[in-house]
PDB file of N, H, CA, C and O in Angstrom:
ATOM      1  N   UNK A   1      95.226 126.185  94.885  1.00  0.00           N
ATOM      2  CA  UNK A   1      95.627 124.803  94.699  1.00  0.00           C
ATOM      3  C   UNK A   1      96.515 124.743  93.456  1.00  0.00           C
ATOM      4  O   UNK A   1      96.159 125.058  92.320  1.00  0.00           O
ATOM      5  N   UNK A   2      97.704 124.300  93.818  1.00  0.00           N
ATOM      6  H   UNK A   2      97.993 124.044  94.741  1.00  0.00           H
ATOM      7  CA  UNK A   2      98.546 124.206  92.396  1.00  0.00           C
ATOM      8  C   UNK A   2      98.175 123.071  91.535  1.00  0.00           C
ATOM      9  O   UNK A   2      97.022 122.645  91.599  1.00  0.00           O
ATOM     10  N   UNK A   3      99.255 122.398  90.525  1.00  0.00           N
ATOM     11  H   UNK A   3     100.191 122.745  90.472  1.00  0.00           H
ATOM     12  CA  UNK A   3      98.842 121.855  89.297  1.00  0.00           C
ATOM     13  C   UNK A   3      99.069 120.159  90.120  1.00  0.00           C
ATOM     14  O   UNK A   3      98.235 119.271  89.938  1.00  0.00           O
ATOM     15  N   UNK A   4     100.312 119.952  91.001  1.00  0.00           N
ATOM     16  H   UNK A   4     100.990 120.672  91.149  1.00  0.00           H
ATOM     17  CA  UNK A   4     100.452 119.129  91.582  1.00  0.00           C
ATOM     18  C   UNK A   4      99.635 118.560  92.507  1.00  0.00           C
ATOM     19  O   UNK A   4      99.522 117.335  92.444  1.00  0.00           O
ATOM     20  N   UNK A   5      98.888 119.289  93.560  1.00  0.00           N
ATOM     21  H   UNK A   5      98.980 120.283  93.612  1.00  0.00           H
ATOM     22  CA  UNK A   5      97.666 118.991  94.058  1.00  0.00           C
ATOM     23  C   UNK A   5      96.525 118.687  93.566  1.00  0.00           C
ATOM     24  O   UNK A   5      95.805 117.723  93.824  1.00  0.00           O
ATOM     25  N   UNK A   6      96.345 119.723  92.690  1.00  0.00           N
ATOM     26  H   UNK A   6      96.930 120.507  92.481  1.00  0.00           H
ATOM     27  CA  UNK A   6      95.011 118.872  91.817  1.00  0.00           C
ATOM     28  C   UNK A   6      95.369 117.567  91.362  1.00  0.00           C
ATOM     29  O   UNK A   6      94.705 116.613  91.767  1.00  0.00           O
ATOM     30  N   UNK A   7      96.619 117.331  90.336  1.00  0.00           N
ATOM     31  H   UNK A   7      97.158 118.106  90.006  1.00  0.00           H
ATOM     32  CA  UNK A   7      96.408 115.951  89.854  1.00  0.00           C
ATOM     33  C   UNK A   7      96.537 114.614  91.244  1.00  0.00           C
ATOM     34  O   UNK A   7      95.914 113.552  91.231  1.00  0.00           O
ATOM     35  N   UNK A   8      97.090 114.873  91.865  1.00  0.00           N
ATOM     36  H   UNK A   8      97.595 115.736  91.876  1.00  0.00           H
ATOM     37  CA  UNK A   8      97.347 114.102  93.012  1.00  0.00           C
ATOM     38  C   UNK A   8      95.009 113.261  93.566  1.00  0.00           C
ATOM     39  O   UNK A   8      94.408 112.189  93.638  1.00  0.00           O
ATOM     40  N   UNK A   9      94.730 114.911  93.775  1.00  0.00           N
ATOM     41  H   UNK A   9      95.219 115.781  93.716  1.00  0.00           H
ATOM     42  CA  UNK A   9      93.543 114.961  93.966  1.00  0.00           C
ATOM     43  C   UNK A   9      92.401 113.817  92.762  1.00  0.00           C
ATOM     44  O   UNK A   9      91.359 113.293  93.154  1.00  0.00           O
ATOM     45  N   UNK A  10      92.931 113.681  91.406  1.00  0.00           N
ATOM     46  H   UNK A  10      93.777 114.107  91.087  1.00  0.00           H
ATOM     47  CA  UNK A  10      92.168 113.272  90.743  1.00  0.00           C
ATOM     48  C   UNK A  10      92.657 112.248  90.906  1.00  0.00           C
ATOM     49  O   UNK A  10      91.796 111.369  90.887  1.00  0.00           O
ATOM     50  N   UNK A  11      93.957 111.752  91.117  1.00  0.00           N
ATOM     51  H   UNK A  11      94.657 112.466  91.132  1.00  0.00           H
ATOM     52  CA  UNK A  11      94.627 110.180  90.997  1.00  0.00           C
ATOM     53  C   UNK A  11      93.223 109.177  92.306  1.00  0.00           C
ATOM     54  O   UNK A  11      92.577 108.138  92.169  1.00  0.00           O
ATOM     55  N   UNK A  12      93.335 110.293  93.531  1.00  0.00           N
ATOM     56  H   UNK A  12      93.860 111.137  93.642  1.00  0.00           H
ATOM     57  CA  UNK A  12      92.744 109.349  94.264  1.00  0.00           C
ATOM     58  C   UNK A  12      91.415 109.519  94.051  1.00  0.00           C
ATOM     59  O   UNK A  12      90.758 108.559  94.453  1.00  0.00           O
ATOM     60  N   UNK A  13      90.731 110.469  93.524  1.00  0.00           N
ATOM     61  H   UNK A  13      91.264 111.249  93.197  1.00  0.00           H
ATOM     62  CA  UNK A  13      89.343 110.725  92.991  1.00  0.00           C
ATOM     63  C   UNK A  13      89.267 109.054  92.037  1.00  0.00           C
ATOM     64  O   UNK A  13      88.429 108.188  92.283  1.00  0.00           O
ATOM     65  N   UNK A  14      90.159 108.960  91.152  1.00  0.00           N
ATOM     66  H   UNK A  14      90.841 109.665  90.952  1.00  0.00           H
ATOM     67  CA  UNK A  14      90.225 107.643  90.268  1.00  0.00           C
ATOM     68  C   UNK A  14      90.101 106.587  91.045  1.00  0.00           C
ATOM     69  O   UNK A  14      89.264 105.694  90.914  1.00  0.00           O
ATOM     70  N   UNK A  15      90.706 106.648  91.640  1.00  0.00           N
ATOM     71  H   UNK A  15      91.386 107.374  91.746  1.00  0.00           H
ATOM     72  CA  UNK A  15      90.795 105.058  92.495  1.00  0.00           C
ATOM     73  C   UNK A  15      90.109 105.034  93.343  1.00  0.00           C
ATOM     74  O   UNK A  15      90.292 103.971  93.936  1.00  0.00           O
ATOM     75  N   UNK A  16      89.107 105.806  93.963  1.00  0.00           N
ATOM     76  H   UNK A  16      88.959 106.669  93.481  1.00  0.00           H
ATOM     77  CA  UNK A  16      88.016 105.798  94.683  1.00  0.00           C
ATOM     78  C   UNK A  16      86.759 105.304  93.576  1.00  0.00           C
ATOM     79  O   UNK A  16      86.065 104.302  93.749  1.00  0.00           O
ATOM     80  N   UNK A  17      86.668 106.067  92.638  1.00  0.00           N
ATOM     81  H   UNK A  17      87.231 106.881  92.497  1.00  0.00           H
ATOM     82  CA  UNK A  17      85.342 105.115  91.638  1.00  0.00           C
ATOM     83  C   UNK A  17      85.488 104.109  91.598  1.00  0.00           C
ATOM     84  O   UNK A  17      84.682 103.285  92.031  1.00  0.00           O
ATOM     85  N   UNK A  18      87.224 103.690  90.739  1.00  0.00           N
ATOM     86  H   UNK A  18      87.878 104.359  90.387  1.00  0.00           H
ATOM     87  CA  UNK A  18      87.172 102.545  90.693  1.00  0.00           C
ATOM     88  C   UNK A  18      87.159 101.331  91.686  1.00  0.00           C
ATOM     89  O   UNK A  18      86.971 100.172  91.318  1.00  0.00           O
ATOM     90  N   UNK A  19      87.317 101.608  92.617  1.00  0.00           N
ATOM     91  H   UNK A  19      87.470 102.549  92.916  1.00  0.00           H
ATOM     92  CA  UNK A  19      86.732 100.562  93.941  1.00  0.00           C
ATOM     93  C   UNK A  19      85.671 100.439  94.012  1.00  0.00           C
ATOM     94  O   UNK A  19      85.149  99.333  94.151  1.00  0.00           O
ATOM     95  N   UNK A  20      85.022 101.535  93.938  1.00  0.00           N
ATOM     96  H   UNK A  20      85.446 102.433  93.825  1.00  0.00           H
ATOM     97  CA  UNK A  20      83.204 102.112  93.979  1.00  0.00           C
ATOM     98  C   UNK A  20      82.823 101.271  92.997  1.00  0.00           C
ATOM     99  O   UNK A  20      81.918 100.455  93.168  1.00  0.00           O
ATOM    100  N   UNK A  21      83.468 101.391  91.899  1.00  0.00           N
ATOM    101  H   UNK A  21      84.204 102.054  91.760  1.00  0.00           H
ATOM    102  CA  UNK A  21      82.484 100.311  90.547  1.00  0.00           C
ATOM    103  C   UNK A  21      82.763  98.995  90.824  1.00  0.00           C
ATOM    104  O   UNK A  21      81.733  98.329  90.717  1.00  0.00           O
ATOM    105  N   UNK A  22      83.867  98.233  91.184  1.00  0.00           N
ATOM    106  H   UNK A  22      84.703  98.774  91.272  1.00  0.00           H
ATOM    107  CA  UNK A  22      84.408  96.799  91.079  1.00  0.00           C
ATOM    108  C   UNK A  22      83.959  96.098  92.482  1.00  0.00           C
ATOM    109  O   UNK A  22      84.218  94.923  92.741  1.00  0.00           O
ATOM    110  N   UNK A  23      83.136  97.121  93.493  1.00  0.00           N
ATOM    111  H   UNK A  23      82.926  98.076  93.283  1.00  0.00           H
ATOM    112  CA  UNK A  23      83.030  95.998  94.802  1.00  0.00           C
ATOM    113  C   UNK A  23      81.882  95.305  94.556  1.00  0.00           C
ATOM    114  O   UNK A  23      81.780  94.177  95.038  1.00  0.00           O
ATOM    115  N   UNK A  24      80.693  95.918  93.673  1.00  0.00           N
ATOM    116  H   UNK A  24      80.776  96.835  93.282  1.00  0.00           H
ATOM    117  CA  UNK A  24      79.771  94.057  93.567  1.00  0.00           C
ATOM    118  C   UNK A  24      80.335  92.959  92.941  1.00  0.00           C
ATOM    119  O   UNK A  24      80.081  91.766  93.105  1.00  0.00           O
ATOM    120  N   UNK A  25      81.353  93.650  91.999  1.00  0.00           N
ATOM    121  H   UNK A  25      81.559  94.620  91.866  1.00  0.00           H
ATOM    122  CA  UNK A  25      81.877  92.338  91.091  1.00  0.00           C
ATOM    123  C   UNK A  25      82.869  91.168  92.155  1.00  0.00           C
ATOM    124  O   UNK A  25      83.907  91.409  92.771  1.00  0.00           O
ATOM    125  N   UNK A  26      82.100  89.909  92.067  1.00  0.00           N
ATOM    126  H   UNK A  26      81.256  89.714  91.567  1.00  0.00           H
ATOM    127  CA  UNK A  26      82.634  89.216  92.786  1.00  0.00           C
ATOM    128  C   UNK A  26      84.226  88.829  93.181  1.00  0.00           C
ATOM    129  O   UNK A  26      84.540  87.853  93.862  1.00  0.00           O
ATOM    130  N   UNK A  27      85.189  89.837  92.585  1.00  0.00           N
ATOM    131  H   UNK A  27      84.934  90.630  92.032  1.00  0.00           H
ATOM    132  CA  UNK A  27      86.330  89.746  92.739  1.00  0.00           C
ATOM    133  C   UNK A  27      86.885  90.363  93.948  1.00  0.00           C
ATOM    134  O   UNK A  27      86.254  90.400  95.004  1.00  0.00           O
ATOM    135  N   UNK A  28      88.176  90.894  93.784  1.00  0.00           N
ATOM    136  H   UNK A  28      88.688  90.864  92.926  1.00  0.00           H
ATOM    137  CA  UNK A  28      88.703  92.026  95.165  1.00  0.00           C
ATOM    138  C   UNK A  28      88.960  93.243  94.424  1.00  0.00           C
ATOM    139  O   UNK A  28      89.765  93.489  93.525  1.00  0.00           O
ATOM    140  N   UNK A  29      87.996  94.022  95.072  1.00  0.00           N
ATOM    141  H   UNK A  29      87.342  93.822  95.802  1.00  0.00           H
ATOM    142  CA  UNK A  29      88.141  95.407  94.147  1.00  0.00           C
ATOM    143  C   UNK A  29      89.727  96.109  95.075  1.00  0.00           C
ATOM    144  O   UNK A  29      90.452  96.953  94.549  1.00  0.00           O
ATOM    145  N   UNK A  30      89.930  95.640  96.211  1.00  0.00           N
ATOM    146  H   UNK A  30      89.341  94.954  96.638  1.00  0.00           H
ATOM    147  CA  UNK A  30      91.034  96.221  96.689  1.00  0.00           C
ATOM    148  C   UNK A  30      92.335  96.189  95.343  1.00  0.00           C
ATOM    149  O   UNK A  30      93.102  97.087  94.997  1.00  0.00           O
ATOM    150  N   UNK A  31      92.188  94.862  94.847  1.00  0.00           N
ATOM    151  H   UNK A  31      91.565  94.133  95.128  1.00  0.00           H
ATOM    152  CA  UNK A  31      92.953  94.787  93.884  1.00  0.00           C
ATOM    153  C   UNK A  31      93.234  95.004  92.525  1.00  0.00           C
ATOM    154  O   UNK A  31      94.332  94.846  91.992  1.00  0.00           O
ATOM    155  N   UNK A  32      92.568  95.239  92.182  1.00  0.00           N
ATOM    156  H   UNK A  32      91.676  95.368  92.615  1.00  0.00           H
ATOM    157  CA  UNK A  32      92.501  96.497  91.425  1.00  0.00           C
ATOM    158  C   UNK A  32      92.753  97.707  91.322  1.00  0.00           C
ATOM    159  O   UNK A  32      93.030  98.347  90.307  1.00  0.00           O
ATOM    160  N   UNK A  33      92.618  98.200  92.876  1.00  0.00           N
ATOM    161  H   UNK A  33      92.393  97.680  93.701  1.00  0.00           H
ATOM    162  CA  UNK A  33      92.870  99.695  92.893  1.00  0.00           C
ATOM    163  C   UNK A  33      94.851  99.487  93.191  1.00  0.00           C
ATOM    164  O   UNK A  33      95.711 100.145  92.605  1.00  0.00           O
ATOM    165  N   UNK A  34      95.077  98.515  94.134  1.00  0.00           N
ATOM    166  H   UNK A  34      94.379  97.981  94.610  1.00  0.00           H
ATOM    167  CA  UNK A  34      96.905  98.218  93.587  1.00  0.00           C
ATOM    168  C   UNK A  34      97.207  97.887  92.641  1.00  0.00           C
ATOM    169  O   UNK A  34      98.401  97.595  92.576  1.00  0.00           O
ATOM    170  N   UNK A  35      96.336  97.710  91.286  1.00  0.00           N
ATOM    171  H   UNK A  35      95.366  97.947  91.340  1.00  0.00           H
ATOM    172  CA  UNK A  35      96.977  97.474  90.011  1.00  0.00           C
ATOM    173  C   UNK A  35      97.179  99.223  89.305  1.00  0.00           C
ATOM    174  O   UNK A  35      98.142  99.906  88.958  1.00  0.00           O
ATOM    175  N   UNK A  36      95.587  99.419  89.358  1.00  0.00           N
ATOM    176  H   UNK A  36      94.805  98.865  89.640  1.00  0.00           H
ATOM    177  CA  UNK A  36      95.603 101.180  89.226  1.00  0.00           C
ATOM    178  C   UNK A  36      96.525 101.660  89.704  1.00  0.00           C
ATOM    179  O   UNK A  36      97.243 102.009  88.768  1.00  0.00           O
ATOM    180  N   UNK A  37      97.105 101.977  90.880  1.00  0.00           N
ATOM    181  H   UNK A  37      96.521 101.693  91.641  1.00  0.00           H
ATOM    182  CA  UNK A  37      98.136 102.325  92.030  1.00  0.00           C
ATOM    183  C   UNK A  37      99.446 101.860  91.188  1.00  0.00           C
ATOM    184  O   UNK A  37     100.295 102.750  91.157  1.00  0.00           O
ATOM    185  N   UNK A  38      99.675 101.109  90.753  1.00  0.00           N
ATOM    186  H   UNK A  38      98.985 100.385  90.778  1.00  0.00           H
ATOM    187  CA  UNK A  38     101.175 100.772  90.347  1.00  0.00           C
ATOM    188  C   UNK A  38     100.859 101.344  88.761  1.00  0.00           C
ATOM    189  O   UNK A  38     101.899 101.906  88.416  1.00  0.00           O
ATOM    190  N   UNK A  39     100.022 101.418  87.844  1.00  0.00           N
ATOM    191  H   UNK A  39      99.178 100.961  88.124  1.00  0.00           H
ATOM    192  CA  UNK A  39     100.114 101.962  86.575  1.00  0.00           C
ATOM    193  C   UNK A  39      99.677 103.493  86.537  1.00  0.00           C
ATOM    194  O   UNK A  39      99.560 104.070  85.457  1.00  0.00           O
ATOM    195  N   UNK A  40      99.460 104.071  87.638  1.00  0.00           N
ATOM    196  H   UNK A  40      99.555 103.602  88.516  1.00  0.00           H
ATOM    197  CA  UNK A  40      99.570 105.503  87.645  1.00  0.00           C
ATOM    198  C   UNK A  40     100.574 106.009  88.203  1.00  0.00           C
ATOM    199  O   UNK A  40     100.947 107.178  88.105  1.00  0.00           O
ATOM    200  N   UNK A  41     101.097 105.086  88.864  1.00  0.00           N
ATOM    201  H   UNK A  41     100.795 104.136  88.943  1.00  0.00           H
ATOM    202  CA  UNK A  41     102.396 105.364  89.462  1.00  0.00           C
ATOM    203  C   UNK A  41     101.941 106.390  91.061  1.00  0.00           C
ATOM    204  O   UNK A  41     102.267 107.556  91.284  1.00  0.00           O
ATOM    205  N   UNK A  42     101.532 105.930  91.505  1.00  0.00           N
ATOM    206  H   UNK A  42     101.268 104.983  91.323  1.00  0.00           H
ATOM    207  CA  UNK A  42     101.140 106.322  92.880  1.00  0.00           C
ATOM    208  C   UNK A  42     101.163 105.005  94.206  1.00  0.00           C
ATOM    209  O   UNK A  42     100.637 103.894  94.133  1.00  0.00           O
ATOM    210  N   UNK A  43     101.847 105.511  95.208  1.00  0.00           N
ATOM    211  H   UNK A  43     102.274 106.413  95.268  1.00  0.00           H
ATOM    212  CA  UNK A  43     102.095 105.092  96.382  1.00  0.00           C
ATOM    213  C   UNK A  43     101.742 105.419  97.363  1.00  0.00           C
ATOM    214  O   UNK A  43     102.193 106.465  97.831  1.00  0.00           O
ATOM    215  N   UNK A  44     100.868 104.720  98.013  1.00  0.00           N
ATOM    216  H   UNK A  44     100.502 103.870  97.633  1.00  0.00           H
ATOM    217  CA  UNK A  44     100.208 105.071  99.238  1.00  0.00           C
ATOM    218  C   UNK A  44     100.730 104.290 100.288  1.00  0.00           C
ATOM    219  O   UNK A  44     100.944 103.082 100.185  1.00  0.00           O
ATOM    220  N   UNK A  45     100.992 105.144 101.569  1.00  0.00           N
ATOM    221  H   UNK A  45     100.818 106.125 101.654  1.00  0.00           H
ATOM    222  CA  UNK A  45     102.162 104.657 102.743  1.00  0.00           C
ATOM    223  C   UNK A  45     101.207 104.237 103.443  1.00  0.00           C
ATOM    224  O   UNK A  45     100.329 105.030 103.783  1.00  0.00           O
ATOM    225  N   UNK A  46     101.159 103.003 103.793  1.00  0.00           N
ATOM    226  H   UNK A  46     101.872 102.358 103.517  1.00  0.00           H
ATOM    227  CA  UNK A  46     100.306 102.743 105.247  1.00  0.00           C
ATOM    228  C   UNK A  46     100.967 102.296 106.461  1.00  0.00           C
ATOM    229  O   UNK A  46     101.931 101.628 106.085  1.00  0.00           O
ATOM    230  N   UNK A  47     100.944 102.318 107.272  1.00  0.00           N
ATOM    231  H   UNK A  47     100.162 102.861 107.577  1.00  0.00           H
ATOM    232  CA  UNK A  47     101.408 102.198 108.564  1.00  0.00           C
ATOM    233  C   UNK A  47     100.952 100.685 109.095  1.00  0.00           C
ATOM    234  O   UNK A  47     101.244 100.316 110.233  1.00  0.00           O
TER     235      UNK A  47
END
């Protein structure tokens, strides 16, 4: 696994907790993880 895969790997490792921690909080944890997503600078394509 190169250096690029791993970090890729931890970006979404990140944004998986952090959904994991913010969904009791009565807010939208979805949103959060597109705030995370735009300040790590990662783009996820959905169809």
């Amino acid at each position: 696994m190169d250096f690029e895969s791993l970090y890729l790997l931890l970006k979404y490792l990140f944004l998986g907790v952090l959904q994991g921690f913010t969904e009791p909080i009565p807010i939208s944890s979805s949103g959060h993880v597109k705030l995370a997503q735009y300040f790590i600078g990662l783009e996820i394509m959905s169809n």
